[in-house]
N, CA, C and O atoms as a GROMACS GRO file, in nm:
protein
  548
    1UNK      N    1   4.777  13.560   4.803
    1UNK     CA    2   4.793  13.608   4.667
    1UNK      C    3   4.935  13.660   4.648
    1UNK      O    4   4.980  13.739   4.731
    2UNK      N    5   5.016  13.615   4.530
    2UNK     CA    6   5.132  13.659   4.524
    2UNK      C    7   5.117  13.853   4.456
    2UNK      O    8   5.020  13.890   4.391
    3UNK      N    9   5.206  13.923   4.484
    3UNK     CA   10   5.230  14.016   4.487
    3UNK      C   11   5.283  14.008   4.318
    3UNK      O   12   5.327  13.899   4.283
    4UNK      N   13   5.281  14.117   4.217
    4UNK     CA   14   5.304  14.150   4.042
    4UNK      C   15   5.416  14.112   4.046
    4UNK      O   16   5.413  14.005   3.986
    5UNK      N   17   5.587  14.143   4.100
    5UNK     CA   18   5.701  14.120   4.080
    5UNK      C   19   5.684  14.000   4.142
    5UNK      O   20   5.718  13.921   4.054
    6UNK      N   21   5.652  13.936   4.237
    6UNK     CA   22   5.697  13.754   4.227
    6UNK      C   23   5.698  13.673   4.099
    6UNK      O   24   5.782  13.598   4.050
    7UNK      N   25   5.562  13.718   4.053
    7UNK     CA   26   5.449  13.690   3.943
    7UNK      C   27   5.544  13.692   3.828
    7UNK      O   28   5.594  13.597   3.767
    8UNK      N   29   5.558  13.819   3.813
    8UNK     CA   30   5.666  13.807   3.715
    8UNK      C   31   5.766  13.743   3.709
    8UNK      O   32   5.799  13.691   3.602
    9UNK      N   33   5.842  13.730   3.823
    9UNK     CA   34   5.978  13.625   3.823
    9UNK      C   35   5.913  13.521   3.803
    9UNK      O   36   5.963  13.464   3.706
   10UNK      N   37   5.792  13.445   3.858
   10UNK     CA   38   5.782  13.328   3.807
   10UNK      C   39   5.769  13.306   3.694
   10UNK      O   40   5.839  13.220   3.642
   11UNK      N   41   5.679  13.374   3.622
   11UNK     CA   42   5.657  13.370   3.471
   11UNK      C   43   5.781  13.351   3.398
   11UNK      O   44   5.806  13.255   3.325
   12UNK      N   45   5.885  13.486   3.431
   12UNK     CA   46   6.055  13.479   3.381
   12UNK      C   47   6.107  13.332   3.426
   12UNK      O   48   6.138  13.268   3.325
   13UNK      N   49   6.122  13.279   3.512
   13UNK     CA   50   6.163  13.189   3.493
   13UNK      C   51   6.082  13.049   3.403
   13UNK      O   52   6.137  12.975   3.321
   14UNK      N   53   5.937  13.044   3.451
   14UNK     CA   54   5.879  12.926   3.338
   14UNK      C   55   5.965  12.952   3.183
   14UNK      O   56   6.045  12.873   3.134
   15UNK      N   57   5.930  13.065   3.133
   15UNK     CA   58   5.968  13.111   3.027
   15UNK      C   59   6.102  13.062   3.007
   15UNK      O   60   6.123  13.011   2.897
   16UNK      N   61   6.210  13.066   3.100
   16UNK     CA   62   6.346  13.059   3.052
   16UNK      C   63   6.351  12.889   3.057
   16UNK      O   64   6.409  12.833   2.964
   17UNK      N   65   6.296  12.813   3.155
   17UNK     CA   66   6.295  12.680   3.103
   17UNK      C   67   6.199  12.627   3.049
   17UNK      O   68   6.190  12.509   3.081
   18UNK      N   69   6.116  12.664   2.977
   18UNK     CA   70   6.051  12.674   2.860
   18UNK      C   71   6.166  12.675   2.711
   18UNK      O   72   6.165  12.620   2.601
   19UNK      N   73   6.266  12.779   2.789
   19UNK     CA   74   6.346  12.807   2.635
   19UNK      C   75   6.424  12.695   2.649
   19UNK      O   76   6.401  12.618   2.556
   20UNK      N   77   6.496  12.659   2.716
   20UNK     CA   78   6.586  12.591   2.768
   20UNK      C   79   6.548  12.459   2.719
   20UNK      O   80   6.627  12.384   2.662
   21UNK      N   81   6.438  12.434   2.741
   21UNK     CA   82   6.428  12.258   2.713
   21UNK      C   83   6.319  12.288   2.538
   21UNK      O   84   6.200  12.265   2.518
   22UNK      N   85   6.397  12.332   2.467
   22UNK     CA   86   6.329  12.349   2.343
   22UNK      C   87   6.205  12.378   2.296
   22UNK      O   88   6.164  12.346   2.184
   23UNK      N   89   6.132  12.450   2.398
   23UNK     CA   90   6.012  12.508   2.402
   23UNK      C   91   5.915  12.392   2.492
   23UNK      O   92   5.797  12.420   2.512
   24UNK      N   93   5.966  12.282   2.535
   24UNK     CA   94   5.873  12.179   2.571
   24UNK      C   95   5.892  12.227   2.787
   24UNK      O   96   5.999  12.248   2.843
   25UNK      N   97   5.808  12.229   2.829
   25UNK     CA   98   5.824  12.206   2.939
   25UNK      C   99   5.837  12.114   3.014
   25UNK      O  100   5.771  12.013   2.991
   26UNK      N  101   5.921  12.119   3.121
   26UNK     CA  102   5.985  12.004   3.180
   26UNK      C  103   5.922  11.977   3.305
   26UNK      O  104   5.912  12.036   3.412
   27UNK      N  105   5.867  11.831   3.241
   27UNK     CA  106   5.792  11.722   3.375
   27UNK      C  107   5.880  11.675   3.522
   27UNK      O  108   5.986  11.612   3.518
   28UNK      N  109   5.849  11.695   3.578
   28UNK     CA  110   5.909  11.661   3.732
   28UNK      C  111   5.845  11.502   3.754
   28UNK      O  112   5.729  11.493   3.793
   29UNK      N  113   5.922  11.381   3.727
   29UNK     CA  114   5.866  11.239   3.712
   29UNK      C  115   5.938  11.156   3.817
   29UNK      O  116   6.060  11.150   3.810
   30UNK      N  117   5.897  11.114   3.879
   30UNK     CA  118   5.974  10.961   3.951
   30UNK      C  119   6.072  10.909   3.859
   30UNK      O  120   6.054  10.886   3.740
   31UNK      N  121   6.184  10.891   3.932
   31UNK     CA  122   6.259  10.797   3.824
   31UNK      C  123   6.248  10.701   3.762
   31UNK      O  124   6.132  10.680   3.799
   32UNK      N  125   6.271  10.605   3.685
   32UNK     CA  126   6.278  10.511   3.635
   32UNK      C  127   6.314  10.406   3.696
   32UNK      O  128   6.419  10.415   3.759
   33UNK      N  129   6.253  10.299   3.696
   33UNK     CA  130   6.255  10.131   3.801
   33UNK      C  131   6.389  10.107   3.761
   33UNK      O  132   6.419  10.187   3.673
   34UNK      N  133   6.495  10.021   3.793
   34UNK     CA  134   6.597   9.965   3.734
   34UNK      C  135   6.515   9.828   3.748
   34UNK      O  136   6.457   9.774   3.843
   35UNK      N  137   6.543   9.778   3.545
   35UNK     CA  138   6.507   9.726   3.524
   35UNK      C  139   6.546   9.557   3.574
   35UNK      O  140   6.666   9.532   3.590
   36UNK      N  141   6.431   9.431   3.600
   36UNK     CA  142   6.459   9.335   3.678
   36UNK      C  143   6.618   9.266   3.576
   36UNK      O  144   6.650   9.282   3.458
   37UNK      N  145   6.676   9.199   3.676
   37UNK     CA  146   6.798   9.059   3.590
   37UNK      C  147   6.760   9.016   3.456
   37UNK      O  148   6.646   8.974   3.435
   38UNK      N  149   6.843   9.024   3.370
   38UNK     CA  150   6.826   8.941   3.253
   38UNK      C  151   6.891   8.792   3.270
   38UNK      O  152   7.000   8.807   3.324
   39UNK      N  153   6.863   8.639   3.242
   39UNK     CA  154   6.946   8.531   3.238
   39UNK      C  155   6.961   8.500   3.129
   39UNK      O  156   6.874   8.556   3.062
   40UNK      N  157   7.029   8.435   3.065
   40UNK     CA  158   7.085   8.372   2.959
   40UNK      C  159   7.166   8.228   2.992
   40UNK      O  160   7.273   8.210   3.049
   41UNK      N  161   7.098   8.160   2.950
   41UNK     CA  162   7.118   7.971   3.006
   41UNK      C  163   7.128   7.916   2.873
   41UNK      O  164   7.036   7.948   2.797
   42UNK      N  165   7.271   7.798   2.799
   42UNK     CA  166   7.207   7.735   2.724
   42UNK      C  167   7.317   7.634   2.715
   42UNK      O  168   7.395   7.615   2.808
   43UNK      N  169   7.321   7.587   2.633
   43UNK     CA  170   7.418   7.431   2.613
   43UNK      C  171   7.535   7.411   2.488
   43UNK      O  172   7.454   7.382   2.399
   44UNK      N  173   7.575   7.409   2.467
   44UNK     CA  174   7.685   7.440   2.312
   44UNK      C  175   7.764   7.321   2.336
   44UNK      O  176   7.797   7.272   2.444
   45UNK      N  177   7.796   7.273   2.183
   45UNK     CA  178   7.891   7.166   2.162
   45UNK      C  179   8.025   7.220   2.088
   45UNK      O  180   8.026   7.283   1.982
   46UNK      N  181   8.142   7.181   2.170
   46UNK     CA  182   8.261   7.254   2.090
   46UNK      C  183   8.332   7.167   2.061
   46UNK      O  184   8.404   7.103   2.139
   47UNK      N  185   8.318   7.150   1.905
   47UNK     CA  186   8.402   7.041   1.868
   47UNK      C  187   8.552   7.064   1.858
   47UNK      O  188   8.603   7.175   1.873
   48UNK      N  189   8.622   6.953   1.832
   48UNK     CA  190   8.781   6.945   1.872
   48UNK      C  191   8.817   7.041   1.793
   48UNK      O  192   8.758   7.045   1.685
   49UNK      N  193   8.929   7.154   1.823
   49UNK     CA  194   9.006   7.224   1.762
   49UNK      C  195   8.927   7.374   1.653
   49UNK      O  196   8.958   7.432   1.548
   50UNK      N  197   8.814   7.384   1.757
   50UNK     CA  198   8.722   7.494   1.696
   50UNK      C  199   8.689   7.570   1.861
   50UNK      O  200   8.722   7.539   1.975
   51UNK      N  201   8.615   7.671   1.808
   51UNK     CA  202   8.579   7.770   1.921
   51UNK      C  203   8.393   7.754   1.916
   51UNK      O  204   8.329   7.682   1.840
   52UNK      N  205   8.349   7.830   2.002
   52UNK     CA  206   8.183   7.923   2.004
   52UNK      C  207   8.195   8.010   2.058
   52UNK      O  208   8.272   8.016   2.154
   53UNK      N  209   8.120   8.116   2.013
   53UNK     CA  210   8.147   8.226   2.068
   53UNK      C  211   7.969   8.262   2.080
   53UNK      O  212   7.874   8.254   2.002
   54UNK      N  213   7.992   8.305   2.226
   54UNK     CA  214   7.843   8.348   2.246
   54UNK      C  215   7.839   8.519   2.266
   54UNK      O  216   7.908   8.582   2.345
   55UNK      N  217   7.734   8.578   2.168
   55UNK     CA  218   7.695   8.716   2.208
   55UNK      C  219   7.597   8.780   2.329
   55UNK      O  220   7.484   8.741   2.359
   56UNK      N  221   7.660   8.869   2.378
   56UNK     CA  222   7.597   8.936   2.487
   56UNK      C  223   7.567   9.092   2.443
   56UNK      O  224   7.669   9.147   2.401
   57UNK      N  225   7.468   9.163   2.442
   57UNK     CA  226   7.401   9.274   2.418
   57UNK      C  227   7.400   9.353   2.560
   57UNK      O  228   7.302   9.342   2.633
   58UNK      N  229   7.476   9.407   2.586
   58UNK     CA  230   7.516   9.520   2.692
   58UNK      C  231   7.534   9.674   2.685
   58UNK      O  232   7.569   9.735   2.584
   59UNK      N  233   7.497   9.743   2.839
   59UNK     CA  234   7.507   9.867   2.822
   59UNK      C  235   7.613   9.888   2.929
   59UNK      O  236   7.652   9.805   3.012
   60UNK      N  237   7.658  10.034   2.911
   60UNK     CA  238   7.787  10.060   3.026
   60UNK      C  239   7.695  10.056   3.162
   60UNK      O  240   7.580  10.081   3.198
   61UNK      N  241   7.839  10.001   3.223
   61UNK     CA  242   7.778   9.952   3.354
   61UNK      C  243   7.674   9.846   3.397
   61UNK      O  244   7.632   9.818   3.510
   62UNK      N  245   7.645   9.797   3.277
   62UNK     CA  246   7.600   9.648   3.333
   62UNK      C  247   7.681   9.533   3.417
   62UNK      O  248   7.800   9.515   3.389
   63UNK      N  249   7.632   9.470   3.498
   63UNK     CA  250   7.707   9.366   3.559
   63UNK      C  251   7.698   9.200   3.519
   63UNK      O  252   7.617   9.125   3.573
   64UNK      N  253   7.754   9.175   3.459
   64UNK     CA  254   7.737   8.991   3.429
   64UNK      C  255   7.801   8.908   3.511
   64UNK      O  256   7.922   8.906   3.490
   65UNK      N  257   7.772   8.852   3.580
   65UNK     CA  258   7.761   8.719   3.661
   65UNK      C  259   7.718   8.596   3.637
   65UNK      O  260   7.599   8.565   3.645
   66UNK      N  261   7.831   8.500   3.598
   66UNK     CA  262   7.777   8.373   3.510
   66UNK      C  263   7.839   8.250   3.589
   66UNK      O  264   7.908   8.268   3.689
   67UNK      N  265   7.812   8.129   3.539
   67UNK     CA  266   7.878   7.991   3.585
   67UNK      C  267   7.888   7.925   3.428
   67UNK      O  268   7.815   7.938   3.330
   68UNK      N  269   7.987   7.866   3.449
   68UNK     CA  270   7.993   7.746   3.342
   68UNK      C  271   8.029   7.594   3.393
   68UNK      O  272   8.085   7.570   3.500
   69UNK      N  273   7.978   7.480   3.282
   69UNK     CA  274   8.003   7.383   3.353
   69UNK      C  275   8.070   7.311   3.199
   69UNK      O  276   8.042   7.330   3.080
   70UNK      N  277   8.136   7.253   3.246
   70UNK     CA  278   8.165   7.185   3.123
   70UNK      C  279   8.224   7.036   3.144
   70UNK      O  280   8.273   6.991   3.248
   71UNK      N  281   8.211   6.981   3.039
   71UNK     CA  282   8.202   6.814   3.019
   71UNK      C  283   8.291   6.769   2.867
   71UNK      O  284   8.294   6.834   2.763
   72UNK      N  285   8.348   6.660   2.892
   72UNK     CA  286   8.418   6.644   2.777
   72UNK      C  287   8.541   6.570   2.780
   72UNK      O  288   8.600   6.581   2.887
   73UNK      N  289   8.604   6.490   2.682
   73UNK     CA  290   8.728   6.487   2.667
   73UNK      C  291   8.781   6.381   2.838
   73UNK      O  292   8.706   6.315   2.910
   74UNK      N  293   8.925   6.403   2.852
   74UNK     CA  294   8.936   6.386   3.016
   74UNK      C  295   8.969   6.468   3.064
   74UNK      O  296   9.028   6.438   3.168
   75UNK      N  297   8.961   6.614   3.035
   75UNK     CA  298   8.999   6.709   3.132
   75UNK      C  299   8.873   6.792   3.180
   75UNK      O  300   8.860   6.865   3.279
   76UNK      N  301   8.780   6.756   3.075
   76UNK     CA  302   8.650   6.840   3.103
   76UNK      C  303   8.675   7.002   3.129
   76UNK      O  304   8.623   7.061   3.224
   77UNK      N  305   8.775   7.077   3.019
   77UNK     CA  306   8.864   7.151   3.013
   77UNK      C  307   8.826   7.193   2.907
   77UNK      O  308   8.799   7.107   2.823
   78UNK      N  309   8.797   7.418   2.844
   78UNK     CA  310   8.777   7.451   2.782
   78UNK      C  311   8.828   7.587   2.788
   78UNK      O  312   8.794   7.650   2.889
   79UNK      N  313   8.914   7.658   2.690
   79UNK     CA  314   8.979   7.790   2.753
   79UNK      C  315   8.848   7.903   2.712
   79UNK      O  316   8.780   7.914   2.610
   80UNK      N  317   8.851   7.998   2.877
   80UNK     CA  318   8.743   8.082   2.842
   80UNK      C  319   8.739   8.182   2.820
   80UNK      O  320   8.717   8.231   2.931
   81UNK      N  321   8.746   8.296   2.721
   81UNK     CA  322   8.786   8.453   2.695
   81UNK      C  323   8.594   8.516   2.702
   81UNK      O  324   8.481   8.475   2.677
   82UNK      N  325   8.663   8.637   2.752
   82UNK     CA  326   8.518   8.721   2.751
   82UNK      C  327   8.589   8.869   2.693
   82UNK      O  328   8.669   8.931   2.762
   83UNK      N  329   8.549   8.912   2.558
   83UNK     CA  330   8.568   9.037   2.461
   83UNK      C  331   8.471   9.106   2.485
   83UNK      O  332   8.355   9.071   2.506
   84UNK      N  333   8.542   9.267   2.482
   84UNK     CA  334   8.446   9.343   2.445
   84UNK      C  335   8.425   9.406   2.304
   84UNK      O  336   8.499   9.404   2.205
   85UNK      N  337   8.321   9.454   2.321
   85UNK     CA  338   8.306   9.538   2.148
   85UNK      C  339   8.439   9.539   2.021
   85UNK      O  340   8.443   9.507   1.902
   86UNK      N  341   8.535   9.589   2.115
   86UNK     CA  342   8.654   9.641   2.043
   86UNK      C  343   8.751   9.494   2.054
   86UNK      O  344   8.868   9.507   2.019
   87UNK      N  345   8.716   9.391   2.088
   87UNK     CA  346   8.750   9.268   2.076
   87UNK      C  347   8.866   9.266   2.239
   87UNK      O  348   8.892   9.155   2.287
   88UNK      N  349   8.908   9.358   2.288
   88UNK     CA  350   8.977   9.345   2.416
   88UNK      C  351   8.943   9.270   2.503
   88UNK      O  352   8.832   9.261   2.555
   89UNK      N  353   9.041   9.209   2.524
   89UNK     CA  354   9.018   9.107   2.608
   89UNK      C  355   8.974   9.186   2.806
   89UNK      O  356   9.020   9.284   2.865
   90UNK      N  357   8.874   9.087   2.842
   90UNK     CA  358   8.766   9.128   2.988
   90UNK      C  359   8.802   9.074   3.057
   90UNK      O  360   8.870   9.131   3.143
   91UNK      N  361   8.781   8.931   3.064
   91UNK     CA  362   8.804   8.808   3.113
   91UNK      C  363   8.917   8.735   3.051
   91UNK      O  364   8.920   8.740   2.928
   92UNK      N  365   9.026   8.657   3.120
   92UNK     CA  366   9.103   8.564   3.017
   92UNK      C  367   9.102   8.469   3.141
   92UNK      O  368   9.192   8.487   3.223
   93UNK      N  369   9.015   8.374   3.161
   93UNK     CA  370   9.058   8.282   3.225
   93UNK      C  371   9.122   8.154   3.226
   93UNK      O  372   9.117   8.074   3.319
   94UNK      N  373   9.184   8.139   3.114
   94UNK     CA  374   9.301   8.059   3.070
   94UNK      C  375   9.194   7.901   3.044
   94UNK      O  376   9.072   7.900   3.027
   95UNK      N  377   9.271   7.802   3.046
   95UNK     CA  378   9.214   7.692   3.015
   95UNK      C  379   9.124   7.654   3.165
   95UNK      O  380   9.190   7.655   3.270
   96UNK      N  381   8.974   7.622   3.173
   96UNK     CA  382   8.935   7.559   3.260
   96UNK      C  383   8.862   7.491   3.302
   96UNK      O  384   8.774   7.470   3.219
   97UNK      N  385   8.839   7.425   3.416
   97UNK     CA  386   8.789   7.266   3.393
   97UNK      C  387   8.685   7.243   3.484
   97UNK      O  388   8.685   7.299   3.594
   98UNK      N  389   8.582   7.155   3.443
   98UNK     CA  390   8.477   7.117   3.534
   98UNK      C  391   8.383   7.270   3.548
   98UNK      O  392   8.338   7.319   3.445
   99UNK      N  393   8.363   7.321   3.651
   99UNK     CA  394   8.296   7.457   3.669
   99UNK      C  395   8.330   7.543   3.712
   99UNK      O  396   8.392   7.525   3.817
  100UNK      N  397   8.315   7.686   3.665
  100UNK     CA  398   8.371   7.795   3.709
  100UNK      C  399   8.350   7.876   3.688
  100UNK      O  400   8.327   7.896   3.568
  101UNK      N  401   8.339   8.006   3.795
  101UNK     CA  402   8.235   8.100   3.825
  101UNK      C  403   8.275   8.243   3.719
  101UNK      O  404   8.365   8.220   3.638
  102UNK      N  405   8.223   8.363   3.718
  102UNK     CA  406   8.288   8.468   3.650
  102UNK      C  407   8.229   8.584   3.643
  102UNK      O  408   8.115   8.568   3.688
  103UNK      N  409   8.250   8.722   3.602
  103UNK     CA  410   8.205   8.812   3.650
  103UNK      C  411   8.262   8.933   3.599
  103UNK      O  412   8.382   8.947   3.624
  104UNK      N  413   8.211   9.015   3.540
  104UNK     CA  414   8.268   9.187   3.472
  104UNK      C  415   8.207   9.220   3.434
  104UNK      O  416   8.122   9.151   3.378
  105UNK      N  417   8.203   9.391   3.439
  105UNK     CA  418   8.102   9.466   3.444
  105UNK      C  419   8.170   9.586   3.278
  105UNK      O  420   8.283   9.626   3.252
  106UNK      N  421   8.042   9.605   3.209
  106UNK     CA  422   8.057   9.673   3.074
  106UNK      C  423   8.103   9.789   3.073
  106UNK      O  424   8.029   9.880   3.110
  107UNK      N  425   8.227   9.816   3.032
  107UNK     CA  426   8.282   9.985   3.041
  107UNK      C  427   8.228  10.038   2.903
  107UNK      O  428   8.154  10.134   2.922
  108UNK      N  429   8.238  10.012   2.804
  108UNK     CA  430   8.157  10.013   2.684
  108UNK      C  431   8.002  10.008   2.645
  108UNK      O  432   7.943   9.940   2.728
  109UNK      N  433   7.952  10.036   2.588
  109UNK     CA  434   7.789   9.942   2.565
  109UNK      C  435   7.852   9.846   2.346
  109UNK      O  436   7.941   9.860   2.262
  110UNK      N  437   7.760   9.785   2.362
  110UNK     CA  438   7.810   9.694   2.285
  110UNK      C  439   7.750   9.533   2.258
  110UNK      O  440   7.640   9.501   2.304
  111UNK      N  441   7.817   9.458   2.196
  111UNK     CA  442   7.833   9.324   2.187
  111UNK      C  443   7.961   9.255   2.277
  111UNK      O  444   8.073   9.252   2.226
  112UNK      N  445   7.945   9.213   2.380
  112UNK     CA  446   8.058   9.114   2.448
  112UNK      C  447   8.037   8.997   2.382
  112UNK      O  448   7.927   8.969   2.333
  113UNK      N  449   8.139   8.918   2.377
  113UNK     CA  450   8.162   8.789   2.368
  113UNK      C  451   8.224   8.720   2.432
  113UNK      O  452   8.342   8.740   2.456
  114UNK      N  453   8.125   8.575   2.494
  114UNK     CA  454   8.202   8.497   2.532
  114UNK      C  455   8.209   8.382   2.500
  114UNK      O  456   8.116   8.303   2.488
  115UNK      N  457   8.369   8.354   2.480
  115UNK     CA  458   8.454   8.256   2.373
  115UNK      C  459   8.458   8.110   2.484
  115UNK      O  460   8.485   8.102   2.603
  116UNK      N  461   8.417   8.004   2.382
  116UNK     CA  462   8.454   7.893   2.467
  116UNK      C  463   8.577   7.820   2.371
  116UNK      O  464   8.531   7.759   2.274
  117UNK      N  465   8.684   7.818   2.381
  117UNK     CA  466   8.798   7.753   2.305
  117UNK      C  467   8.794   7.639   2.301
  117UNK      O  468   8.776   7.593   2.413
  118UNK      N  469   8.806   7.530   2.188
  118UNK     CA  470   8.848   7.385   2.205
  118UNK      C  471   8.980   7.360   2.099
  118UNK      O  472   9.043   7.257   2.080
  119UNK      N  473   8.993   7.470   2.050
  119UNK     CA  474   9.106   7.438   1.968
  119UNK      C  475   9.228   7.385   2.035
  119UNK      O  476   9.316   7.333   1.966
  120UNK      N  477   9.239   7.392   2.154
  120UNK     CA  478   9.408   7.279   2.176
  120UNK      C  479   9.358   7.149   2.234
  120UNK      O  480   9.418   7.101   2.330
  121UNK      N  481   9.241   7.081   2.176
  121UNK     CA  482   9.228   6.931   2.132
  121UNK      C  483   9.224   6.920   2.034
  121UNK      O  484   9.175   6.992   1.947
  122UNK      N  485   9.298   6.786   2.023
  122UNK     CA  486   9.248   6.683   1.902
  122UNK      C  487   9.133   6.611   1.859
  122UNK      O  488   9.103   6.605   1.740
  123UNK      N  489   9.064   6.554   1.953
  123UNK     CA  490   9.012   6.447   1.975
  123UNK      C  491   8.887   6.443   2.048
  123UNK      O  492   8.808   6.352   2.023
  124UNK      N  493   8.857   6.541   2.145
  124UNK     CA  494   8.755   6.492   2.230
  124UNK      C  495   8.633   6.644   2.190
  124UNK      O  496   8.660   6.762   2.167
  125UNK      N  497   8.563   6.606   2.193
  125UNK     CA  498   8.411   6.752   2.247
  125UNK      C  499   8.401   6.786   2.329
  125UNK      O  500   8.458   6.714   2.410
  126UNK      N  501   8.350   6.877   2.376
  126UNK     CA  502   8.323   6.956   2.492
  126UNK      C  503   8.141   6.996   2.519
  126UNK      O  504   8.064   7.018   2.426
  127UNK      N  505   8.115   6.997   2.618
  127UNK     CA  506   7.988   7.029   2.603
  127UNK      C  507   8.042   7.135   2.719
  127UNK      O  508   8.109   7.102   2.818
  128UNK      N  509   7.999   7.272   2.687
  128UNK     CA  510   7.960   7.387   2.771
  128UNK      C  511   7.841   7.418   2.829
  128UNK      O  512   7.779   7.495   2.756
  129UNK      N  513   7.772   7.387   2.949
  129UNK     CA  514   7.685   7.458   3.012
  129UNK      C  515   7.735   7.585   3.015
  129UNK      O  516   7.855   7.609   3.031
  130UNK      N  517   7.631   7.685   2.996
  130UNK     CA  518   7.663   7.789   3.046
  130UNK      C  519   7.517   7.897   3.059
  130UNK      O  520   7.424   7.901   2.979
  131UNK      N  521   7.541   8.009   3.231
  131UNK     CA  522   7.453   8.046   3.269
  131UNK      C  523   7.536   8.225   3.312
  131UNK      O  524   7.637   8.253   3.378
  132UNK      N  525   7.446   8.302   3.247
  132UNK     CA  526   7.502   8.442   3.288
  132UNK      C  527   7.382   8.523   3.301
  132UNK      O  528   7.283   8.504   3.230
  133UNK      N  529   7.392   8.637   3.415
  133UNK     CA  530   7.262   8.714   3.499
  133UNK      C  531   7.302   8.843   3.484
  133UNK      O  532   7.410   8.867   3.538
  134UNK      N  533   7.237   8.954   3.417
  134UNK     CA  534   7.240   9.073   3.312
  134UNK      C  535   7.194   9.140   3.439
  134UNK      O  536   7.076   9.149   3.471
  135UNK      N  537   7.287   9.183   3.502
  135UNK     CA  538   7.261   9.296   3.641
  135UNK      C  539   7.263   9.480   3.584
  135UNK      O  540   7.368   9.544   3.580
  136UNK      N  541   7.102   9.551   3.537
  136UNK     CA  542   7.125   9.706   3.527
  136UNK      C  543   7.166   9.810   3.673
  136UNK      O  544   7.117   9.832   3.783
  137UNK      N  545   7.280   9.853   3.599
  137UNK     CA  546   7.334   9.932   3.746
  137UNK      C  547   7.331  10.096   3.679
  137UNK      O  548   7.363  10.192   3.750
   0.00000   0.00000   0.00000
């Protein structure tokens, strides 16, 4: 059996985090799972001398890890930018060809975008594969 002054300190303290968390008392819970990979897979046609821009829905500190494949034209060549929110450039991986890998993580939460360029053709389409894996950190 606790002794009146323990008693009381305990009470004093329930009470003060009682006050503390806005009268609600505070649950002692297991943390929260980090939630499984998100993917995002799909196919886009970029016609000559136009862009696509694909949206990504991110929180800070997410990790994206993607591949692209692309087809087209004879270089099979598409310049690839990845923006954040504030349109700053993430990624600039200049013009590139056939497949290629990529990767940055969200300092922001936001809308990223990632830009597939065809504007420095004339003439040919592009088909973009593209595959990116929504890592919560």
């Amino acid at each position: 059996m606790l002794n009146s002054r323990v008693q009381l300190g305990l009470s004093a303290l329930f009470l003060i985090l009682s006050l503390a968390c806005g009268g609600q008392v505070p649950l002692v819970s297991k943390p929260t799972p980090t939630p499984s990979p998100l993917n995002a897979q799909d196919s886009v046609a970029v016609a000559p001398g136009t862009y696509k821009d694909i949206p990504l829905q991110l929180n800070v500190s997410n990790r994206v890890v993607g591949q692209l494949d692309i087809q087209g034209g004879s270089g099979n060549d598409v310049k690839f930018t990845v923006f954040d929110p504030f349109s700053t450039v993430v990624v600039n991986a200049g013009i590139v060809s056939g497949q290629k890998g990529f990767s940055f993580i969200a300092s922001v939460p936001g809308t990223y975008t990632l830009r597939f360029d065809n504007s420095f053709s004339t003439f040919s389409n592009k088909i973009v594969k593209y595959q990116a894996t929504i890592y919560w950190r």
